[in-house]
N, C-alpha and C positions, 0 to 999 in steps of 0.2 A: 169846146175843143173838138177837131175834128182827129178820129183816126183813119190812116187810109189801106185800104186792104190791098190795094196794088199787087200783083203776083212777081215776084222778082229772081226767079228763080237759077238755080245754079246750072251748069251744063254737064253734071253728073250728082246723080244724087250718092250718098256713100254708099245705099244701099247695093246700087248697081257695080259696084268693083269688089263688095264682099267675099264673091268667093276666089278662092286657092291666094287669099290674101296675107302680107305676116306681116307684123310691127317690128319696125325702127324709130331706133333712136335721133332726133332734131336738134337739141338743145340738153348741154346739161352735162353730169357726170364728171367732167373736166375740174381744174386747180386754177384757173387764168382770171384774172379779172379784164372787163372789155378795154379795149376791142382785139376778139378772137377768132376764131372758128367759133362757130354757135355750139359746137360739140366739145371742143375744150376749153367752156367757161364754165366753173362756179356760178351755178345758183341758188339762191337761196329764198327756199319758199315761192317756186312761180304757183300764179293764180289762172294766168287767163295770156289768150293771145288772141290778135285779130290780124286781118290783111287789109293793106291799102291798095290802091287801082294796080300798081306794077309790079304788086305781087311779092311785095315786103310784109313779114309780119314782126308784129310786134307783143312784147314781153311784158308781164310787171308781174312782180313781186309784193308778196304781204311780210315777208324779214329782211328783206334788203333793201327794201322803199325804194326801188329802179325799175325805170321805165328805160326798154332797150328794142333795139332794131334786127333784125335778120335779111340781109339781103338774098338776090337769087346765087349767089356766090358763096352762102351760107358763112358770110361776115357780120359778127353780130357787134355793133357799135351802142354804148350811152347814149340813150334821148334825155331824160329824166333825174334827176336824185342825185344828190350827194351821198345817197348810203345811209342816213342819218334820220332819225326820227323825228317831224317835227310837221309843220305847216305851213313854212314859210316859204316867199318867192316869186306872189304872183306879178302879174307885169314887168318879168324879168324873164331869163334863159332858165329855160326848166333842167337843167345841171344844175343851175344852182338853188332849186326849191327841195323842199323834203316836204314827206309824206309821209300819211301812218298807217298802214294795213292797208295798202291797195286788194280789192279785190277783184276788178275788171276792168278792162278795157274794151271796145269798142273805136273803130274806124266810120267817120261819117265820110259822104258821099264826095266832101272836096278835100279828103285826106285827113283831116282833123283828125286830133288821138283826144279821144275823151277817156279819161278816167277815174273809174269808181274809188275816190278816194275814205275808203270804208271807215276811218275812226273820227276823222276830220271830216265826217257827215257831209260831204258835200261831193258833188263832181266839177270834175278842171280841167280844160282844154288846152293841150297844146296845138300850134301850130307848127305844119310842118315845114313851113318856110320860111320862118323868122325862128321856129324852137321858144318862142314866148309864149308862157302860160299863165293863162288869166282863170277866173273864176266862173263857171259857166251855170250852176245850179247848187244853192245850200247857203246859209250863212257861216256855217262851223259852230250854232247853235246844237244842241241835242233837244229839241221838241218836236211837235207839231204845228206845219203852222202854212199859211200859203198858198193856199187851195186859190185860182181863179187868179192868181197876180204872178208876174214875174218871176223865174227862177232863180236868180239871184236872191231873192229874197224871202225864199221860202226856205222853210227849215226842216231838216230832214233829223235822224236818231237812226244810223246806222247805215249807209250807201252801200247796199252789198252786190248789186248787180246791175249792172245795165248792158241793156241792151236796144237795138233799133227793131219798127216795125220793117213788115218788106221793102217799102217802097224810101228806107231812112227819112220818113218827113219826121218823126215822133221816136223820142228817144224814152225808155223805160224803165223805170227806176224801181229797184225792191229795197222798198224804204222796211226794213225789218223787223226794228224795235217797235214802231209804231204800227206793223202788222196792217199794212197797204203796200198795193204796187198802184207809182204814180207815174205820172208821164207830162214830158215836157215836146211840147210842139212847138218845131223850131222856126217856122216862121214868125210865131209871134212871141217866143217864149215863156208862153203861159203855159203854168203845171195845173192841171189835176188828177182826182184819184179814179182806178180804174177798176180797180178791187180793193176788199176791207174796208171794216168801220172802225177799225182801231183794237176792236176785243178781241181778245183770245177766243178758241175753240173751233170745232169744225165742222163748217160750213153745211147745211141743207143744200141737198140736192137741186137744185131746179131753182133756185133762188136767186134773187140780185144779188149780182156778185158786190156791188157798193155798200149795201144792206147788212153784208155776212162779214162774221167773225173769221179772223183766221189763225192756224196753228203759231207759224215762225214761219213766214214766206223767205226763203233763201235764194231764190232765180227766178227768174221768170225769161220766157220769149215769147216772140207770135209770129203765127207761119203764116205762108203764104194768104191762106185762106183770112186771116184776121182773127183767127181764133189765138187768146191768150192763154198760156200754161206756164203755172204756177206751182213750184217745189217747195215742200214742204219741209227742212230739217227734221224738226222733232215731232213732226205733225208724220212723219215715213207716207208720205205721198203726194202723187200728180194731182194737180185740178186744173180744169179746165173751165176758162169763159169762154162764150160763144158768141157772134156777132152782134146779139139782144143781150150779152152785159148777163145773161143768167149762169149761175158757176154749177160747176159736178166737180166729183172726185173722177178718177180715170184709170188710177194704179194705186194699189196700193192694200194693204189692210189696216192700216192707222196703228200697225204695231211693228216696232221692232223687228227684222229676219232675213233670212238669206234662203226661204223658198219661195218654189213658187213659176221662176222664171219657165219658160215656154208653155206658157197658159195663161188662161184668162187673167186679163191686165188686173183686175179687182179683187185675186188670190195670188199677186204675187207682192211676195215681202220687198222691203226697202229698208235700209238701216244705213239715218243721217246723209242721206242724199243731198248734195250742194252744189251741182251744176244740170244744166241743160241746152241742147237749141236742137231748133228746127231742119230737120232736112229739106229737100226741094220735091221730095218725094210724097211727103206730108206724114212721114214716121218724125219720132222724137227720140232724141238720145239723150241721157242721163247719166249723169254720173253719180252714183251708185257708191257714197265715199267709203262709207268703215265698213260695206262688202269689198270695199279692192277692187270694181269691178264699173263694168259700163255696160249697162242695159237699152234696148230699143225698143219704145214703145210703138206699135203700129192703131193709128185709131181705127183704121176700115176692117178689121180682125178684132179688134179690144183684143189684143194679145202682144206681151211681150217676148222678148230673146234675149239671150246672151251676145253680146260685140266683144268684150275683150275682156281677160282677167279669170283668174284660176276662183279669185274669192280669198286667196291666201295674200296676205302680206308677204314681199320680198321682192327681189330683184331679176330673178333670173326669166329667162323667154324671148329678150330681145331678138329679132332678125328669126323669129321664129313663128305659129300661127298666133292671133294674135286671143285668142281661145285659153293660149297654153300660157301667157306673159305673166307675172307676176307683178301687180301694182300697189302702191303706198297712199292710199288716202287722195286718191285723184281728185281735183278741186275746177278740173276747166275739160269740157268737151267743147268741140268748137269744126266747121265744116269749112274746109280750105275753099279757095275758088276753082279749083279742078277737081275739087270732089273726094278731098283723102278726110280723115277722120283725124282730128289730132286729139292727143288725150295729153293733158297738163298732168304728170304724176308728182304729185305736192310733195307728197312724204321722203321721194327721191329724189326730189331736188331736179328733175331732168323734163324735156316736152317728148314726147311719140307720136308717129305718127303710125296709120295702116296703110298701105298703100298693097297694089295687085303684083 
């Protein structure tokens, strides 16, 4: 399988709007079920969003099993779900499928809504011109299994994130349970593994990353450069593969905590971190979950920073710096196409963005 490093870069990176910046509110907080204002709908449980070419994004939920739309009109309409927990639906109108624990989405390059459909092990594409969604990677099996054939038919134990390389040829899968990230290349839809051998523990420095164990991979992305990073949940840290497939650690101390930040990336704590991506700038954001908070990893420094969140659970900060905000268990960082920072705040049911 090939992956391709292609540089695809944004036309602001978020770093570059950071200062005298404050967070609002996108989505959320509201009583409504869609279609609403994206600000006074009821969410429940968002995970993840992405953008398609004209600049719509999209929503899905791990408690309310709905995949939903946000236009530039900030009208958020049902793509997705009955509401209902379940599996059912494919080759039909994806309103009338259910799903179980989505944990990500991802937009491909001809608008496609791929989603990480995390209990029902597998991912499932809709389209966005017909709204029919079919099966695109997993059996709905819980093993291992699949390496070298078809993604339809390979079996995955937990779909907890995907995402695309820069150039979206190759879509990325952190297959969890089974402690691999694998990847599906979409030209010929053949999956293999790209890190982990399946065992627990953590990983030697300078090693093949296919070779080595891993904690609990929970995200993974790859930036421009082609370099993959991989989150660790219960592992509390970054690793990094490098174009030669050899893996490091990057952040982290492999223990539980909330010091650390504005120093050396390998003394600062991390506790249950469950998202990440790539900026255009080649820093990395994280989300930073049972600290409350979103951190940015810079590799040309090995030093991280604070982006947003006190570190304290709660609500208040909105429309304010985004330093000062208070957030619930954030489960999706994610970089618009104009370059804002959007932060999924799980625990509060709502999306944020930073903007200047």
């Amino acid at each position: 399988m090939r992956i391709f490093f292609a540089a695809c870069l944004m036309v602001l990176s978020f770093s570059m709007v950071a200062d005298a910046a404050k967070i609002v509110l996108v989505a959320g907080s509201g009583k409504n079920p869609p279609p609403a204002l994206a600000t006074e709908v009821q969410l429940k449980g968002p995970f993840g969003v992405d953008w398609n070419s004209s600049g719509d994004f999209y929503i899905i939920e791990i408690a309310g099993h709905r995949v939903m739309k946000v236009d530039s009109k900030n009208n958020l309409t049902l793509v997705g779900g009955t509401g209902a927990k379940g599996s059912s639906g494919d080759n039909a109108n994806a309103q009338e499928a259910t799903f179980n624990g989505m944990h990500s989405v991802i937009i491909g390059k001809d608008d496609s809504i791929y989603v990480g459909d995390t209990w029902n092990n597998r991912v499932r594409k809709i389209d966005p011109k017909t709204n029919i969604i079919t099966a695109f990677a997993g059996t709905g099996d819980k093993a291992f299994a699949g390496d070298n054939g078809p993604a339809t038919k390979a079996v995955f134990t937990g779909v907890f994130c995907i995402a695309f390389d820069a150039a979206k040829k190759n879509l990325i899968i952190t297959d969890l349970e089974n402690r691999r990230i694998r990847s599906v290349y979409l030209e010929t839809n053949i999956v293999t593994t790209l890190a982990g051998n399946g065992k627990g523990g953590v990983p030697k420095n300078n090693s093949k990353a296919v070779d080595s164990p891993l904690v609990d991979p929970r995200a993974a992305c790859m930036d421009a450069m082609g370099n993959l990073y991989i989150l660790e949940r219960g592992g509390h840290a970054l690793r990094m593969v490098d174009k030669n497939g050899m893996i490091k650690t990057v952040v982290g101390t492999g223990k539980a905590g909330s010091k650390g930040v504005g120093g050396p990336a390998l003394n600062t704590e991390l506790n249950g971190p469950k998202h990440l991506c790539a900026d255009s700038d080649g820093t990395i954001l994280i989300a930073d979950t049972e600290n409350h908070r979103v951190l940015r990893y810079d590799p040309k420094t090995e030093s991280t920073s604070l982006v947003a969140g006190t570190g304290k659970k709660g609500t208040a900060g909105v429309d304010g710096p985004p330093e000062k905000v208070e957030l619930f268990q954030p489960h999706g960082v994610q970089i618009s196409p104009k370059g804002e920072l959007f932060i999924t705040d799980s625990g509060n049911n709502r999306i944020l963005k930073i903007v200047k």
